[in-house]
C-alpha positions as CSV (number, residue, x, y, z in Angstrom):
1,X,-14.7,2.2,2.0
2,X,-12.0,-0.4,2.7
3,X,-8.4,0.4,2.2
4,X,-7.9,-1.6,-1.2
5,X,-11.1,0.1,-2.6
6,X,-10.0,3.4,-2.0
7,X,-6.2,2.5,-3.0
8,X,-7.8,1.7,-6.4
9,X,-10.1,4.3,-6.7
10,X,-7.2,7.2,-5.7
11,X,-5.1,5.6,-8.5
12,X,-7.4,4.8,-11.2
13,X,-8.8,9.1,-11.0
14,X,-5.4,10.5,-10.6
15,X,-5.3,11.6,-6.9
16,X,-2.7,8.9,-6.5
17,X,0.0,10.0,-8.9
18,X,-0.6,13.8,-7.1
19,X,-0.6,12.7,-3.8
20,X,2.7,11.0,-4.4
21,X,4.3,13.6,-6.1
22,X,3.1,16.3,-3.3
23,X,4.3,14.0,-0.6
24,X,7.5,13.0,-1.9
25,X,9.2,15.6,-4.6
26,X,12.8,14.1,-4.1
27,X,11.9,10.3,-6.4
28,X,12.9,8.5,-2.9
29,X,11.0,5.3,-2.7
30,X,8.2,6.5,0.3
31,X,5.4,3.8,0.9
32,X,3.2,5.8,-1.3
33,X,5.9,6.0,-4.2
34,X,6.4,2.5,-3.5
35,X,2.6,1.5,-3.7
36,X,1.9,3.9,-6.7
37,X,4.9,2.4,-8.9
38,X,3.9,-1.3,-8.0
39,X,0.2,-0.5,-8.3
40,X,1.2,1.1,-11.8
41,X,3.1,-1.9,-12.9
42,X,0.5,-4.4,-12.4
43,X,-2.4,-2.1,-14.0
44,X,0.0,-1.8,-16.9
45,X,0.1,-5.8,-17.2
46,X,-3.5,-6.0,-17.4
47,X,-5.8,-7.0,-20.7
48,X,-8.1,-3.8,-21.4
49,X,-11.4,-6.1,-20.0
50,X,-9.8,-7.2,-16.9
51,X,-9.1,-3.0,-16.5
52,X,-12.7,-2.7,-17.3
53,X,-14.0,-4.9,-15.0
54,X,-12.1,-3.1,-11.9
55,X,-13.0,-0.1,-13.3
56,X,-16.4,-1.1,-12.8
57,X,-16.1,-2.7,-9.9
58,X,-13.7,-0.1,-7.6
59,X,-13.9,3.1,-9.2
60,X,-17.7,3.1,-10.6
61,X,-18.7,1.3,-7.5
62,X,-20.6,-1.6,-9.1
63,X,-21.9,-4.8,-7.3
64,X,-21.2,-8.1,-8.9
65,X,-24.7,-8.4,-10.0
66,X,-24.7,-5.1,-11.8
67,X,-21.2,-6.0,-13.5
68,X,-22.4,-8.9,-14.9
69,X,-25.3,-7.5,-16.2
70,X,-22.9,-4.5,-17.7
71,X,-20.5,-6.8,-19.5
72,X,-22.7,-9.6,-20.5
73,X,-20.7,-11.9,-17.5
74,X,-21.7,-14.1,-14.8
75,X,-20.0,-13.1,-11.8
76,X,-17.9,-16.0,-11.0
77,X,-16.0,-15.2,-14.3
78,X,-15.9,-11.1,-13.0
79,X,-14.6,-12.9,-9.6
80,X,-11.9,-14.8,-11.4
81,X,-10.9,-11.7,-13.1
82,X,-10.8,-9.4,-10.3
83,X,-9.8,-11.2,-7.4
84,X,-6.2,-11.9,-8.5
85,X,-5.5,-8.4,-9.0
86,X,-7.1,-7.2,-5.9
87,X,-5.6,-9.4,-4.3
88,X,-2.0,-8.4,-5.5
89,X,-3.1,-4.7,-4.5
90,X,-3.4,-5.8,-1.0
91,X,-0.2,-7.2,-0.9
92,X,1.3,-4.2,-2.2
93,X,-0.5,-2.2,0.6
94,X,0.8,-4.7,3.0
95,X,4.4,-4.6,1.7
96,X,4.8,-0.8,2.1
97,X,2.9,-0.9,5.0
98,X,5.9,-3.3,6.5
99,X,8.7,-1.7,4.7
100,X,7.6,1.7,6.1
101,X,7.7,0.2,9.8
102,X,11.1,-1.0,9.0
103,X,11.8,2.3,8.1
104,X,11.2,4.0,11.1
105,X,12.8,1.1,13.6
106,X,16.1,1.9,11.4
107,X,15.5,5.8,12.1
108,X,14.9,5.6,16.0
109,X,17.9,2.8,16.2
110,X,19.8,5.4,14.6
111,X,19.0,8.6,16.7
């Protein structure tokens, strides 16, 4: 399972929110506070169909084919609904991912 898959997946069933909450009990902005905030913002901006369709596609593990068939949709219009958001998740991976590096060159330049 590729990282934005499972990113998705861990938010959309919870383990996100309790994962981030174990890791980090102090509201400081960690990578994984950082991605679950972001990752909640941009779910929250999305119509109820475009949630259904990752739903479908991330969490429930549907191919394209099988989507379309779901929803009554041919799979370039699931790609066009999907692929901007997906590909916004992996930008927010990528952003904590390089904040979290900057983090720790601060914290070994400090010591």
């Amino acid at each position: 399972m590729n990282e934005v898959k499972f990113n998705i997946r861990l938010y959309f069933t919870g383990g996100m929110k309790r994962l981030t909450d174990r890791i980090d009990s102090t509201d400081q902005l960690t990578p994984q506070r950082f991605i679950f905030n972001a990752m909640t913002e941009l779910f929250d901006s999305l119509s109820d169909e475009d949630l259904k369709l990752i739903r479908l596609r991330y969490v429930e593990d549907l191919t394209l084919d099988e989507v379309a068939r779901r929803c009554y949709l041919n799979e370039s219009t699931i790609r066009r609904h999907t692929n901007p958001t997906v590909k916004q998740v992996k930008e927010i991976i990528a952003r904590a991912k390089k904040n979290e590096l900057i983090d720790r060159k601060e914290e070994i330049e400090c010591q």
